[in-house]
C-alpha positions as CSV (number, residue, x, y, z in Angstrom):
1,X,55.6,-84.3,-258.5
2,X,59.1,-83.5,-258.1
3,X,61.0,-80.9,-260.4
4,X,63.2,-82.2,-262.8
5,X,66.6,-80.8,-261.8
6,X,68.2,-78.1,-263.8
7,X,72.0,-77.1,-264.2
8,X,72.2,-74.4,-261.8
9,X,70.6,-77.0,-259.1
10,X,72.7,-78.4,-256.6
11,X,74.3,-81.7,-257.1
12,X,71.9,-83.3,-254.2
13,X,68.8,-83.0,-256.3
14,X,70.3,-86.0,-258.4
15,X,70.8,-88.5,-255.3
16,X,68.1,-90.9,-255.1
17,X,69.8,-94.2,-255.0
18,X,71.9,-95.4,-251.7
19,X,75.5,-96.0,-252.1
20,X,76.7,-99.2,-253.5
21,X,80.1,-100.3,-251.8
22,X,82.6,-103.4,-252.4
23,X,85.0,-104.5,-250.0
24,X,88.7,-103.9,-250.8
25,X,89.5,-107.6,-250.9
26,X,86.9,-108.8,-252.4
27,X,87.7,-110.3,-256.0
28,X,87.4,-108.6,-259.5
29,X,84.9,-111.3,-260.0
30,X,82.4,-110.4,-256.8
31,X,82.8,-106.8,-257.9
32,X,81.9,-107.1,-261.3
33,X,78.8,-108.9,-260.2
34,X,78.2,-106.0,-257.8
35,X,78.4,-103.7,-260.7
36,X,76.5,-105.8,-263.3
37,X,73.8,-106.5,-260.6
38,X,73.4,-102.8,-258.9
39,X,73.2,-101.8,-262.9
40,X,76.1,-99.1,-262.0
41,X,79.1,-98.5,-263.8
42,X,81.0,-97.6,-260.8
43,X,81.1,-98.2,-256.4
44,X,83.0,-96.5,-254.0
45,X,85.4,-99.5,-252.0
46,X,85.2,-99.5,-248.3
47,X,87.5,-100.0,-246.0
48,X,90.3,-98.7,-248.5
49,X,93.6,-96.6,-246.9
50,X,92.2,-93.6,-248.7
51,X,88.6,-92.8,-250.8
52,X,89.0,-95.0,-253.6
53,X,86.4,-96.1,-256.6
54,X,86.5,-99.2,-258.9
55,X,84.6,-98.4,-262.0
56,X,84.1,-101.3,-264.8
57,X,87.0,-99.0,-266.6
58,X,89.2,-99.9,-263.9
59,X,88.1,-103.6,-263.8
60,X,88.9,-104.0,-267.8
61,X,92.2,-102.3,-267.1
62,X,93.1,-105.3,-264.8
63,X,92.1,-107.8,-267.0
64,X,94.1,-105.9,-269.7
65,X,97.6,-106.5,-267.9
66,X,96.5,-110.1,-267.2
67,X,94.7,-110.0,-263.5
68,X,92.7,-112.9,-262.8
69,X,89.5,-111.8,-261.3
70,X,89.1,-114.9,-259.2
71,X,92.1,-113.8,-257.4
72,X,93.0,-110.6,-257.9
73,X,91.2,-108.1,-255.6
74,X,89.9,-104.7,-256.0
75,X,92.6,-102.7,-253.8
76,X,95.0,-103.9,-257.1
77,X,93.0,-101.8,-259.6
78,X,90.6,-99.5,-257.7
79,X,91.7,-96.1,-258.5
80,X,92.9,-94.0,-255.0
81,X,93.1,-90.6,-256.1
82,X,89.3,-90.2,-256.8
83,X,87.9,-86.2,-257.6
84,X,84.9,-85.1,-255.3
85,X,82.0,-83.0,-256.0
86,X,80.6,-81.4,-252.8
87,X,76.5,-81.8,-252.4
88,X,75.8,-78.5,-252.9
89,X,77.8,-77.7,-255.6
90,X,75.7,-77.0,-259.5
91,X,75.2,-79.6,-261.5
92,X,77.2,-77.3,-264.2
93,X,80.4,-77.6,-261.3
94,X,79.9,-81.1,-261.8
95,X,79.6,-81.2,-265.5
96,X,83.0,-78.9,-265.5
97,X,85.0,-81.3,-262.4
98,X,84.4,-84.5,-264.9
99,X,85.4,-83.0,-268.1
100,X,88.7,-80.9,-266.8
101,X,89.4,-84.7,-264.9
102,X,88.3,-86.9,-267.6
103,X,86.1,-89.1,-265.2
104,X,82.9,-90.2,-265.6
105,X,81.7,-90.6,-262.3
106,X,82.4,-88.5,-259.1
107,X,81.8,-89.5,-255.9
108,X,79.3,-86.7,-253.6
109,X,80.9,-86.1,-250.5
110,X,78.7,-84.3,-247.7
111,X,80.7,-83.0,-244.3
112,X,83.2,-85.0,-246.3
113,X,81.9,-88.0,-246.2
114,X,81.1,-89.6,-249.7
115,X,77.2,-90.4,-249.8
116,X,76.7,-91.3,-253.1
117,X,78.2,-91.4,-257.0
118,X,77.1,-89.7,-259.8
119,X,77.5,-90.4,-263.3
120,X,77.8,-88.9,-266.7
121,X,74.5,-90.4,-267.8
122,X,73.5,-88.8,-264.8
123,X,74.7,-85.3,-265.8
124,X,73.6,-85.9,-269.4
125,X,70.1,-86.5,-268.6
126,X,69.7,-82.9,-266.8
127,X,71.5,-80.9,-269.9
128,X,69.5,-82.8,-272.5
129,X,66.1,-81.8,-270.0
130,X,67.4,-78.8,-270.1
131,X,67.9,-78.1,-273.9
132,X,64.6,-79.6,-274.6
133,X,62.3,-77.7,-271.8
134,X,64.2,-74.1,-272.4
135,X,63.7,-74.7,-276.8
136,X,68.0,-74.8,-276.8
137,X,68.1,-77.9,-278.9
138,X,66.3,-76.3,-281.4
139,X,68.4,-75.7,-284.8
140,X,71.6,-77.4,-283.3
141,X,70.6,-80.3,-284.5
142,X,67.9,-79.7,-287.0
């Protein structure tokens, strides 16, 4: 039986789960069904000019400003500038990158290559653990 990871643990020890990618031009509509299907809130788009991510944020901020997503493609609301955290970096690095970035997933990267995306729920679910195995949740919210 595996361990369940704590915050100290290295970033890798969350990965389970391959990748899930969508194309830069496919349409808002294809990549939503990726996301609803996958059961992820965000995918990492291949073949974009630079590391990019389309999270379900990013596809309600399309349809905000009037996209149509049987038309409009991903590359017109994936976001470009996307914030890394390295495999072996803590959990807790993790935990501090999304917060001081207000993100809630980050792409892993490995030899600088991204390999997988974690989420907050991800990140969440080891601190909760955490509390609960070390007695730390104990009269916080009693």
């Amino acid at each position: 039986m595996t361990a369940t990871p704590a915050p100290h643990d290295p970033v890798r020890a969350l990965l389970g789960r391959p990748l899930v990618t969508v194309a830069a031009n496919d349409s808002l509509r294809s990549a939503s069904e990726t996301l609803s299907q996958e059961l992820v809130g965000a995918v990492m788009v291949r073949d974009a000019t630079t590391p990019s991510l389309l999270s379900e944020r990013d596809v309600v901020a399309g349809i905000a400003v009037g996209a149509d997503p049987d038309t409009a493609l991903v590359d017109y609301v994936m976001t470009d500038y996307v914030v890394t955290v390295n495999i072996g970096d803590s959990i807790l690095d993790a935990v501090d990158r999304m917060l001081m970035n207000e993100v809630r997933h980050l792409p892993v990267e490995d030899d600088g290559k991204v390999v997988a995306v974690i989420s907050e729920r991800d990140l969440l679910a080891v601190l909760a653990n955490h509390a609960h195995a070390t007695g730390s949740d104990r009269g916080a919210f009693s």
